[in-house]
KOLFI-115589 format. One line per field, with one value per residue (C-alpha): residue number from 1; residue in three letters; x, y, z. Coordinates in steps of 0.5 Angstrom, whole numbers, plus 500, padded with zeros to 3 digits. Layout:
BEGIN
num <- [NUM;...]
residuo <- [ALA;...]
px <- [X;...]
py <- [Y;...]
pz <- [Z;...]
END
This chain:
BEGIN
num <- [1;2;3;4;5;6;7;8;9;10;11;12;13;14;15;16;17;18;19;20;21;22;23;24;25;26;27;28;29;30;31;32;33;34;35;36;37;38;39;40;41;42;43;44;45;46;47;48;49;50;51;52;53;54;55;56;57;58;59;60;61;62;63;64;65;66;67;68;69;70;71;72;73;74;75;76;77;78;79;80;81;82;83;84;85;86;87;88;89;90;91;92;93;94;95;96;97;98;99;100;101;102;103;104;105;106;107;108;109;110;111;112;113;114;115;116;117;118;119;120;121;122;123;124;125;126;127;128;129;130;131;132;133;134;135;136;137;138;139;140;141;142;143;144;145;146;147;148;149;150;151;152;153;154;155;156;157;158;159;160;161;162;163;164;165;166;167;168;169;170;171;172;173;174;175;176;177;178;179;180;181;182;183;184;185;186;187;188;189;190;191;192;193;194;195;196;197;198;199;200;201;202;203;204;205;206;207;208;209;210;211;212;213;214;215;216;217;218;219;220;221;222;223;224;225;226;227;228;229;230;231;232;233;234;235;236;237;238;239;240;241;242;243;244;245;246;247;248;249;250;251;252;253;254;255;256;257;258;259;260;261;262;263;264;265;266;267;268;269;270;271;272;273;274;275;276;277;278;279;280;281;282;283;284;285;286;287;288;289;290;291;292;293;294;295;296;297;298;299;300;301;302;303;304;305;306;307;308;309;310;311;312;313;314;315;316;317;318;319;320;321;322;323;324;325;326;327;328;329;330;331;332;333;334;335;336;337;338;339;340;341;342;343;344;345;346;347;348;349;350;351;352;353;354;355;356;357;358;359;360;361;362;363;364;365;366;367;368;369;370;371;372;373;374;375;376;377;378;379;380;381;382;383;384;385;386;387;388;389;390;391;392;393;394;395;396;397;398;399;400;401;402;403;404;405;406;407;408;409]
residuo <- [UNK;UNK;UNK;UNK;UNK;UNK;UNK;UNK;UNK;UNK;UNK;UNK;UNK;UNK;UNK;UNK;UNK;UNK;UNK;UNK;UNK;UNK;UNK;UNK;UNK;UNK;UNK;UNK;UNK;UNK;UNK;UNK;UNK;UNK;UNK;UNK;UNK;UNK;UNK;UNK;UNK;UNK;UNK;UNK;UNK;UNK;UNK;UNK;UNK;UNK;UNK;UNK;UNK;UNK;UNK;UNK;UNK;UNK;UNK;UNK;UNK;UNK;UNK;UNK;UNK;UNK;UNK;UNK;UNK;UNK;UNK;UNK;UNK;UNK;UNK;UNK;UNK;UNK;UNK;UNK;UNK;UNK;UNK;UNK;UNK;UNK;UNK;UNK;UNK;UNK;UNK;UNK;UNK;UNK;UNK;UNK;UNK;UNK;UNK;UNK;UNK;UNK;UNK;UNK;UNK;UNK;UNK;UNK;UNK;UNK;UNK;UNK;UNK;UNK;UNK;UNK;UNK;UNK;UNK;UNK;UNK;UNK;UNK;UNK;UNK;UNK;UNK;UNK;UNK;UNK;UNK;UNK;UNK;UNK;UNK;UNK;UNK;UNK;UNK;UNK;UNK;UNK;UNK;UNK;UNK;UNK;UNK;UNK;UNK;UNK;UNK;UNK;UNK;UNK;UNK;UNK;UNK;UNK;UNK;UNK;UNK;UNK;UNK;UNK;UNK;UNK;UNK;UNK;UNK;UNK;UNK;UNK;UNK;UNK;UNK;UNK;UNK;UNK;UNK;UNK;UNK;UNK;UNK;UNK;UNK;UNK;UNK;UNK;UNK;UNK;UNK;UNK;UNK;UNK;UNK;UNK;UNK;UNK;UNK;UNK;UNK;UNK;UNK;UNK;UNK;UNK;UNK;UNK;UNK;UNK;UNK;UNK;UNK;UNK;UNK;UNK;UNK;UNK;UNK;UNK;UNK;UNK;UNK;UNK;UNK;UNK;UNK;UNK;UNK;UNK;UNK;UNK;UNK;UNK;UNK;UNK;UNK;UNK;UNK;UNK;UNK;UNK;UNK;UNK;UNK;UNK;UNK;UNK;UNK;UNK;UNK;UNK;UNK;UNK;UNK;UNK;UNK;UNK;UNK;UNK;UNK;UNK;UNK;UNK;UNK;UNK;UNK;UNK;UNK;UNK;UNK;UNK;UNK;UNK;UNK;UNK;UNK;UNK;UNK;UNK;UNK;UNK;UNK;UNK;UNK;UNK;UNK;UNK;UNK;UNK;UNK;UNK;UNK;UNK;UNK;UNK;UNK;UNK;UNK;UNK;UNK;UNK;UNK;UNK;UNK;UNK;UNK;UNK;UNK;UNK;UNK;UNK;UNK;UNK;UNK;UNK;UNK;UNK;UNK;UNK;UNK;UNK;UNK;UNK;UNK;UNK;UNK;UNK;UNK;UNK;UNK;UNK;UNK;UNK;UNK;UNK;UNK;UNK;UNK;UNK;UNK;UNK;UNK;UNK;UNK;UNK;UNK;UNK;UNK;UNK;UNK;UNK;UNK;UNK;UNK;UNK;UNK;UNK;UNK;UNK;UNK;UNK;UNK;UNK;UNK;UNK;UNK;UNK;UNK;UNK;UNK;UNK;UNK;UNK;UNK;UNK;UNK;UNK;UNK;UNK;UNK;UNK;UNK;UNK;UNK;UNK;UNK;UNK;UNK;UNK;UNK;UNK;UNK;UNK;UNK;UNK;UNK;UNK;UNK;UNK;UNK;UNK;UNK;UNK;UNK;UNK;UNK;UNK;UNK]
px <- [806;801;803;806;807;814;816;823;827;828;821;823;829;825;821;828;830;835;837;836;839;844;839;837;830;828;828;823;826;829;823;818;822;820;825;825;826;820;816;811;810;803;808;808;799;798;793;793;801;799;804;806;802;796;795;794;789;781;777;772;769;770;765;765;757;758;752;751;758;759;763;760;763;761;764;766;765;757;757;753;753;758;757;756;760;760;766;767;763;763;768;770;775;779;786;790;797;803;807;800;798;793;787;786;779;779;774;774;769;770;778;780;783;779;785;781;786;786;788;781;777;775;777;783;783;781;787;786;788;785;781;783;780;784;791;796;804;811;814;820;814;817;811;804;800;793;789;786;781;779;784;788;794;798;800;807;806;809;806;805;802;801;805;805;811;810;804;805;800;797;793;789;782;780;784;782;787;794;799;806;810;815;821;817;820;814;806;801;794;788;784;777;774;779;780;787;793;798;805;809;816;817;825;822;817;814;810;813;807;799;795;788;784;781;776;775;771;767;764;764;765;760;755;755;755;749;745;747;744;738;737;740;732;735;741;741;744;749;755;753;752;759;762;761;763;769;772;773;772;778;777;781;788;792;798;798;803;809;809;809;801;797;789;785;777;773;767;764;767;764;771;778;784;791;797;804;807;815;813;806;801;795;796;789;782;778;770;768;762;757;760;767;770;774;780;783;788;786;791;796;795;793;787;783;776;773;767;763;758;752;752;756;755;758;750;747;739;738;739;742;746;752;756;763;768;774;779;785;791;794;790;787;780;774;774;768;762;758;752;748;742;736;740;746;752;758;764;770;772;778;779;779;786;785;781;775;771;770;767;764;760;754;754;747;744;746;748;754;755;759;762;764;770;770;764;762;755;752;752;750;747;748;745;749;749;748;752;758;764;771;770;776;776;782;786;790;796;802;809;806;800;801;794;787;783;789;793;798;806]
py <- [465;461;455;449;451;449;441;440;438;431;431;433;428;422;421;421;415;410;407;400;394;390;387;395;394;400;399;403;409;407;411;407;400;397;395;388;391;390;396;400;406;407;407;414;413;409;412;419;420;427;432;439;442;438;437;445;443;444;438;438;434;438;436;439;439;439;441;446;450;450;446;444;443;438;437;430;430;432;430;436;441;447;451;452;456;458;457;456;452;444;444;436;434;438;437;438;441;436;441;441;447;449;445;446;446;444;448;444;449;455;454;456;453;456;456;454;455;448;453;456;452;459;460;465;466;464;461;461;455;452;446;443;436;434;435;431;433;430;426;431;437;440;441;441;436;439;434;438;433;436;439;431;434;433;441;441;448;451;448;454;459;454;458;454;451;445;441;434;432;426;422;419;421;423;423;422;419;418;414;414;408;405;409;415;415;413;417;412;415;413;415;414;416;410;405;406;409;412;412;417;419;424;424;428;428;425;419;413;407;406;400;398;395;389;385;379;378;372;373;381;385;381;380;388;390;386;389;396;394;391;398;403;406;409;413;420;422;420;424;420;412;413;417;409;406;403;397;400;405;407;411;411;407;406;402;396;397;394;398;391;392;398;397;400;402;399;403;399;392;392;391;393;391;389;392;391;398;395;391;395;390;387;381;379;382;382;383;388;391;395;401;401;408;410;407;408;404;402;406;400;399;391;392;397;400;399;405;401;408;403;406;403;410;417;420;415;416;416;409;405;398;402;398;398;392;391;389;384;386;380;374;380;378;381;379;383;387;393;395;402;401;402;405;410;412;412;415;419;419;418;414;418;419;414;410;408;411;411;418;418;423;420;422;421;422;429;426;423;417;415;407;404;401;395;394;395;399;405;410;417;419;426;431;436;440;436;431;431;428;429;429;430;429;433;432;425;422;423;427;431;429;427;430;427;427;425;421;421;419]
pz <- [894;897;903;900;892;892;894;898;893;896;893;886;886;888;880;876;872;871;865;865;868;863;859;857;861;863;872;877;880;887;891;889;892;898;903;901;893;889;886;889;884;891;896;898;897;903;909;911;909;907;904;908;902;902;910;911;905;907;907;902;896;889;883;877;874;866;863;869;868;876;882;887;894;899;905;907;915;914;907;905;900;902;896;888;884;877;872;865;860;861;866;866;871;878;878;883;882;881;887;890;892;886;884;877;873;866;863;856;852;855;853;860;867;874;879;887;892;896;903;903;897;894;886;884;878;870;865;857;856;849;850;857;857;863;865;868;870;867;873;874;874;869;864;865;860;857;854;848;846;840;837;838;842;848;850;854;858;865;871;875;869;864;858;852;851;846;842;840;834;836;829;835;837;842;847;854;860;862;865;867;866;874;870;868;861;858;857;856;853;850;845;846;838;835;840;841;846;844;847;848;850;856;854;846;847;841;840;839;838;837;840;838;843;839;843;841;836;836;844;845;838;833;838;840;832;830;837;835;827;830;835;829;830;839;834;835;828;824;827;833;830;826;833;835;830;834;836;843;847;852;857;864;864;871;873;878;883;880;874;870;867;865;866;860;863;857;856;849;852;859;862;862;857;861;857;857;858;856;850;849;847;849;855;857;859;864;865;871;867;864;861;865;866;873;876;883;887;893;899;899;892;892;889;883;884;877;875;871;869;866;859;853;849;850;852;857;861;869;873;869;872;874;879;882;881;885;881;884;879;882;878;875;876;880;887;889;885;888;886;886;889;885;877;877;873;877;873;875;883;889;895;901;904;910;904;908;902;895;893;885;881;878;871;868;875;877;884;888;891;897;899;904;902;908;906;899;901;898;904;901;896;894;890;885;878;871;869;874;872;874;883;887;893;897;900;898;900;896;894;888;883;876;874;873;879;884;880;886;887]
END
């Protein structure tokens, strides 16, 4: 058994649920109370707080190259290529382990996993797992859940050898990311293909609802169906026109630190829908900008980095007007914007743990950028595979992983 592959059970006890108040609201688990009470589901993130499992880790920047069929290690001390290795095909996201000592590539045509050892940074072993999108983990750690995208349901497997246990059909499409609600009884995910989420019971594991995101139509839907019937010429085919034809297209959803609003990264609505998890609707939006993809907790958990990938469709060209949006989750508005100097498609990413960097894959420019998260300013530009996609950085602060590219607890 390799270092660091089981947490104390001090950890384990941590992600438990309680019941509800007398009202029957569901109440946050008391590790993510603060000493004055209130709710920081972040609190275990902040700077350079690393597990034993994650501190014995190598350092290293992982970056899953799509269309390449590779990964790419970086080192984030000299910010150079270390090495690239191939995997399955299309590899999507690095997911670390919910005990943290694996990080898992999700290679979504390959139906397979690629098992790297974070102690060395060296690939393992290959496993059959069918249509790996993405994969994210029970907050008990008692199931992995595979996202397989196109086969439009969760697979509940073991987290260690990923033996299938359950599938939940889901009449969404496309599903894409998760969250947990503070309680951890609920999942919430998008689905990219209908502009929806679907909520999903962890207790039964069944769904209990679907949302659809409907922009508002007079300012934002209207305006951008009359813009596609005047540009019908640009579309590819028609698989591709009526795989667009969405009110929205959801992709990355993160909680703020109190748990009360989740935060839906919007790719056709250049911005992100604000959900009440609890009630399960729509409560506000926000404009971040073009193409709204990634969202990450900076390490206090105060405020949300916005990857806004410069695109609105699901194929985009190089240089786009990708940007970086900082999120403020209190007045939910946008307190300061990063700019890509020159074009870029910033996409999925992490936080470095001391949180002094925001590392992200750009897309459609087959690079890396690196931000200095003081200052906003783009200090690197690193060049991988075709089209990188889920980056992670490793390790990250946190007690165990709930999956995508470090969603950390």
């Amino acid at each position: 058994m390799r270092v660091g592959a089981v947490i104390t059970a001090a950890a384990l006890l941590v992600s438990g649920c309680r019941q509800g108040d007398a009202k029957g609201t569901p109440l946050a688990s008391a590790a993510y109370r603060t000493s004055a009470g209130a709710v920081n589901i972040y609190a275990e993130t902040g700077a350079n707080n690393l597990a034993p499992a994650a501190a014995k880790a190598v350092p290293m920047v992982y970056v899953p190259n799509s269309r390449g069929g590779t990964v790419t290690e970086i080192d984030p001390r000299t910010y150079q290529v270390v090495r690239t290795f191939p995997t399955g095909r299309v590899p999507q996201h690095v997911v670390p382990s919910y005990d943290l000592s694996t990080l898992w590539v999700a290679n979504n045509s390959s139906n397979s996993l690629t098992d790297i050892d974070p102690l060395t940074g060296k690939e393992v072993k290959t496993v059959r797992v069918d249509d790996p999108y993405n994969i994210y983990f029970t907050p008990d750690g008692k199931y992995a859940m595979v996202i397989a995208e196109a086969r439009r349901r969760i697979d509940f497997r073991d987290p260690h050898d990923m033996t299938l246990v359950q599938s939940l059909p889901v009449t969404c499409k496309g599903l894409d990311h998760v969250e947990f609600t503070a309680d951890n009884r609920y999942a919430i995910a998008t689905c990219e293909f209908s502009g929806q989420l679907v909520k999903i019971d962890l207790m039964t594991r069944q769904a209990v609802g679907y949302l659809t995101l409907d922009p508002d139509k007079w300012t934002n839907y209207i305006p951008r169906q009359i813009s596609r019937l005047l540009n019908r010429r640009k579309r590819r085919n028609s698989a591709f026109a009526a795989l667009m034809n969405v009110p929205s297209m959801p992709q990355d959803i993160r909680s703020s630190a109190d748990g009360s609003k989740f935060y839906v990264a919007d790719m056709k609505e250049d911005g992100v829908f604000v959900i009440d998890p609890q009630k399960f609707e729509r409560i506000g939006f926000v404009k971040t900008g073009k193409g709204a993809h990634g969202i990450y907790p900076t390490r206090d958990g105060r405020e949300l980095y916005v990857t806004n990938r410069g695109w609105n469709t699901i194929a985009g060209g190089r240089h786009g007007p990708g940007s970086i949006s900082v999120l403020d989750p209190t007045s939910d508005t946008v307190v300061a914007t990063w700019p890509v100097p020159g074009g870029g498609s910033p996409d999925m990413g992490d936080v470095t743990a001391d949180g002094k960097e925001l590392w992200v894959s750009g897309r459609y420019d087959d690079e890396v950028y690196v931000f200095d998260t003081s200052t906003g300013r783009l200090t690197h530009r690193i060049p991988v595979g075709r089209e990188p996609h889920g980056l992670a950085v490793w390790p990250q602060p946190g007690r165990y992983s709930l999956g995508h590219t470090g969603n950390m607890r």
